[in-house]
C-alpha positions in Angstrom: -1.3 -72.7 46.1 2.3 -73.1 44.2 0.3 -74.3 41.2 -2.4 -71.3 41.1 0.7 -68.9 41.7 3.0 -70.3 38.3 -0.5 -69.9 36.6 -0.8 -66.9 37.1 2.7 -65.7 36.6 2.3 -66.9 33.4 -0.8 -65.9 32.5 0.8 -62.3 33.3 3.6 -62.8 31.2 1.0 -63.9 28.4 -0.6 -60.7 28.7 2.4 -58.7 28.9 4.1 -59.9 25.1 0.1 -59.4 23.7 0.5 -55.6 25.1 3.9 -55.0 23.2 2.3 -56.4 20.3 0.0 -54.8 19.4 1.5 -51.5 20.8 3.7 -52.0 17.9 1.1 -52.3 15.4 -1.6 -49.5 16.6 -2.2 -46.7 14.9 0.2 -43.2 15.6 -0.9 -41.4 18.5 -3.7 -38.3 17.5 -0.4 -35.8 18.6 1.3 -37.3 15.6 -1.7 -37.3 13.1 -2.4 -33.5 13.7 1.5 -32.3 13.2 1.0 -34.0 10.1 -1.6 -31.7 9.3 -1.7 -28.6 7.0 -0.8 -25.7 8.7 -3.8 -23.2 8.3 -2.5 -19.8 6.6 -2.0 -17.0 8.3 -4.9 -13.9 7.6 -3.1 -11.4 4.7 -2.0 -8.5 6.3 -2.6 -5.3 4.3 -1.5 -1.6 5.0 -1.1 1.8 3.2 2.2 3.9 2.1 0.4 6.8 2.2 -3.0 7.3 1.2 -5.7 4.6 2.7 -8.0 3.4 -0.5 -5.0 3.9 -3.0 -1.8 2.7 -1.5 -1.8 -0.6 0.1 0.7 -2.6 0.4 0.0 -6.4 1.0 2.9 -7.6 4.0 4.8 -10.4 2.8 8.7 -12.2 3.6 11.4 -10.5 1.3 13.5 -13.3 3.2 13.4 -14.9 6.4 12.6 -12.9 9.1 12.9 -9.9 6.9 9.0 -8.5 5.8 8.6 -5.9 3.4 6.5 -3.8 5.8 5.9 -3.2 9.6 1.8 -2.1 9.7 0.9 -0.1 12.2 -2.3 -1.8 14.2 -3.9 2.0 15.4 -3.8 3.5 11.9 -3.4 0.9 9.2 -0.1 2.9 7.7 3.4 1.4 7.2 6.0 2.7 9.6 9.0 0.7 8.6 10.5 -0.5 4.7 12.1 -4.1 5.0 13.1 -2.8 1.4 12.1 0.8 0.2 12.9 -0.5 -3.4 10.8 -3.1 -3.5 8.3 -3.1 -6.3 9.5 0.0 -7.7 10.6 0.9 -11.4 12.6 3.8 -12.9 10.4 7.1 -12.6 11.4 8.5 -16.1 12.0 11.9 -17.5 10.9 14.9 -15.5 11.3 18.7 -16.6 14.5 19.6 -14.4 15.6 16.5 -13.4 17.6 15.3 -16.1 20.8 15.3 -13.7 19.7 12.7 -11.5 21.8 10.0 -12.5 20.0 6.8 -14.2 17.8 4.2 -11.9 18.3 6.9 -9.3 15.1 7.6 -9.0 12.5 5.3 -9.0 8.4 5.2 -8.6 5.9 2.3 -7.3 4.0 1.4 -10.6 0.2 1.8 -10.1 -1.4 1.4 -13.4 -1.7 -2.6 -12.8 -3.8 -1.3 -10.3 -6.3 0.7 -12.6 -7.4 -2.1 -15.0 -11.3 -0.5 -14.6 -9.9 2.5 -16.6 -8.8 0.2 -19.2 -12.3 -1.7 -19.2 -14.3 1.6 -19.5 -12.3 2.3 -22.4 -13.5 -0.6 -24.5 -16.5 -1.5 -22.9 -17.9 1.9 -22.7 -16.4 4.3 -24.6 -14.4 2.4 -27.3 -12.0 5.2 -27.9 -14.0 7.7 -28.6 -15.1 11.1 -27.2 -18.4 11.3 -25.9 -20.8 11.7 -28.7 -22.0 15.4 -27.4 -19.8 17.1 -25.0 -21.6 19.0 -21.9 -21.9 22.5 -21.7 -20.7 23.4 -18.7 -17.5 21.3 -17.1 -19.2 20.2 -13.9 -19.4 16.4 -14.5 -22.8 14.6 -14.4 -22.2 10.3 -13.5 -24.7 7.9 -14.9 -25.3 5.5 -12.3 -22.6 2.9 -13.6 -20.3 6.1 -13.3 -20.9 6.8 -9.6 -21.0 3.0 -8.8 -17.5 2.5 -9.4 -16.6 6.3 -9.2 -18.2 7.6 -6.2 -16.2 10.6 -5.3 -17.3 12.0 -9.0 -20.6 13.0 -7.7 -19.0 16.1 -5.3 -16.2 16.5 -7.5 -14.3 19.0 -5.8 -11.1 19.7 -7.7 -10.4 23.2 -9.3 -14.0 24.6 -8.0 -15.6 24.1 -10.9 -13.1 25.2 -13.4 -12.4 22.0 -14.9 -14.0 18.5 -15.2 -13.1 14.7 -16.3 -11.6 15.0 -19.5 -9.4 18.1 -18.6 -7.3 15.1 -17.1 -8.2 12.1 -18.3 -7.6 11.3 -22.0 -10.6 11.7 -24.7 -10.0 8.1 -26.3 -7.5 6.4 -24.2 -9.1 5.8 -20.5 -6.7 4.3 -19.4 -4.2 7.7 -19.8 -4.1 10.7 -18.3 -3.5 14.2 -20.5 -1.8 17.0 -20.2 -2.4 20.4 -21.6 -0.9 19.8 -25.1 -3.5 17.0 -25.8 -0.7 13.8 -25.0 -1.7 11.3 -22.9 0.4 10.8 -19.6 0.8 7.1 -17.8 -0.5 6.9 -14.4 2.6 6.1 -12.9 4.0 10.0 -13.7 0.8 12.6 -12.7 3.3 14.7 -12.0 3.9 15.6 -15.6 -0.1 16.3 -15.5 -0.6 17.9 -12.1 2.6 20.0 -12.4 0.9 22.5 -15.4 -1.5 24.0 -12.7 0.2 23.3 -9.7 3.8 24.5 -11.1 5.3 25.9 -6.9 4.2 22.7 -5.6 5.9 21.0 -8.7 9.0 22.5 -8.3 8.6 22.1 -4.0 8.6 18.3 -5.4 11.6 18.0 -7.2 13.9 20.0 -4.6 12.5 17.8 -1.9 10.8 20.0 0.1 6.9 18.9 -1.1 5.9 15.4 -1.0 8.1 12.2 0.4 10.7 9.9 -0.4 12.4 7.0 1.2 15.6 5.2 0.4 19.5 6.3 0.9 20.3 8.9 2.9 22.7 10.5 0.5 22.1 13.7 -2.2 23.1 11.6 -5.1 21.5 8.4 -3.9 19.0 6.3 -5.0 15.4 7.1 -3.5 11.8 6.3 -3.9 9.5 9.2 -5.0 6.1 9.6 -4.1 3.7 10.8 -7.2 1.3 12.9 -6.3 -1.9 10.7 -6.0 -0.5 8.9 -4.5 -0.6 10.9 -1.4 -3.6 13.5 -2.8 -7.1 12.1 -3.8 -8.0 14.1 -6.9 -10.9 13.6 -7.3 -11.9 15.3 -3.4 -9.1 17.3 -2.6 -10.5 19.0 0.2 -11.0 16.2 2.1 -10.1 16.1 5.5 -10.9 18.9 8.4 -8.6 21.6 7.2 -9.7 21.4 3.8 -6.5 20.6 2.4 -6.7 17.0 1.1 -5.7 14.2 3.6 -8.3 12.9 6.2 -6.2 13.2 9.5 -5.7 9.8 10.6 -4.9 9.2 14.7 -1.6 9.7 15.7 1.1 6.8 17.1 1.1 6.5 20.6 4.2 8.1 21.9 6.9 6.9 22.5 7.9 5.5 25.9 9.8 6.9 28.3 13.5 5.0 29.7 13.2 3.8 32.8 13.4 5.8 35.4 12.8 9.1 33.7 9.5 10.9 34.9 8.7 13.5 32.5 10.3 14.3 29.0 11.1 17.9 29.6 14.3 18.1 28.8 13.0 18.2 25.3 12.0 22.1 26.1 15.7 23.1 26.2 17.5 23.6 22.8 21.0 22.0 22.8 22.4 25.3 21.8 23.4 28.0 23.3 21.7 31.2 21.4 
């Protein structure tokens, strides 16, 4: 009985320095193999400044923990700037605002974001004016035209007082024009919108039409919004009320502190009149 029990002690002991071997030698544990793993990318997130099909904005880091944009999930628009500068370039000249000092003001660039203008103009056109001009200015797409232009066909700007190449340049697509013949970059339609629209021009420049973001101060340095960006030109009596924006739903409302009921304190005005 003695000997069967010393066998098996060390047959047990046998067994146990075989286990530590080989436990040293196998294989990392599958825990360890998938940390090692590329980390799948997160889905782009993509929102819009201020006019959905012609504004977005794709979210990104400006440094850790700091995006560039806070999306809003019911509408798709931004509601917060990590940086309102980001992106932007100086605006350039604009009648009447020669005193706002230099790199003051300052404009999103969106002409990187029109290369099909510049295409047309050499693929198409080749800087020339179409061979016979219509005679009446309500516009007429070819096919290709309202493939890749699909607001053209109810063009509904200036009720059929003006058409294409009242705005766009005659040999240089990728330009507007304004009413002395000179072609206008895409980044300033203000310069081009502003000869018809001259009140809500001058509404722009004091502040009053349109939006900016940036410093709080007069003589600080802000981000202007151009006008297409905000107005669709093309269909600018789109929406409900006729008046250019689709209405978009609202933000929820804020939330009420706990322990307040109702939020009519709001009624009374903090002033005695």
């Amino acid at each position: 009985m003695k000997k069967l029990t010393s066998g098996s002690l060390i047959l047990a002991l046998g067994c146990g320095l075989l286990s530590a071997a080989l436990a040293q030698t196998a294989p990392a544990a599958p825990a360890a193999a998938a940390s090692a793993a590329p980390a799948t990318p997160a889905p782009e997130v993509t929102c819009f400044e201020s006019r959905k099909g012609a504004s977005e904005v794709v979210k990104k880091d400006l440094s850790p923990g700091l995006p560039n944009v806070k999306c809003s999930s019911r509408t798709g628009a931004v509601l917060w700037w990590g940086d309102p500068f980001d992106g932007t370039v100086p605006m350039g000249d604009v009648p009447l605002l020669t005193k706002i000092p230099a790199g003051k003001a300052v404009v999103k660039p969106r002409t990187e974001k029109l290369n099909l203008l510049a295409a047309c103009g050499t693929g198409c056109h080749n800087g020339v004016i179409p061979p016979t001009l219509p005679t009446t200015k309500k516009p007429t797409p070819i096919p290709t035209m309202e493939a890749m232009l699909p607001d053209a066909k109810n063009f509904q700007h200036g009720r059929g007082g003006i058409w294409c190449l009242d705005c766009h340049h005659t040999t240089q697509r990728n330009k507007l024009v304004d009413n002395f013949g000179d072609p206008v970059s895409y980044d300033q339609p203000q310069l081009l919108c502003g000869k018809c629209h001259g009140d809500k021009l001058r509404d722009w420049r004091d502040g009053i039409h349109g939006k900016r973001i940036g410093e709080w101060a007069s003589t600080g340095k802000k981000r202007w919004f151009t006008c297409t960006e905000c107005h669709n030109p093309h269909n600018v009596q789109d929406g409900m009320r006729n008046r250019g924006f689709i209405q978009i739903a609202p933000e929820a409302p804020p939330q009420l502190p706990h322990g307040m009921i109702d939020a009519k304190h709001e009624l009374r005005h903090g002033v005695a009149h």
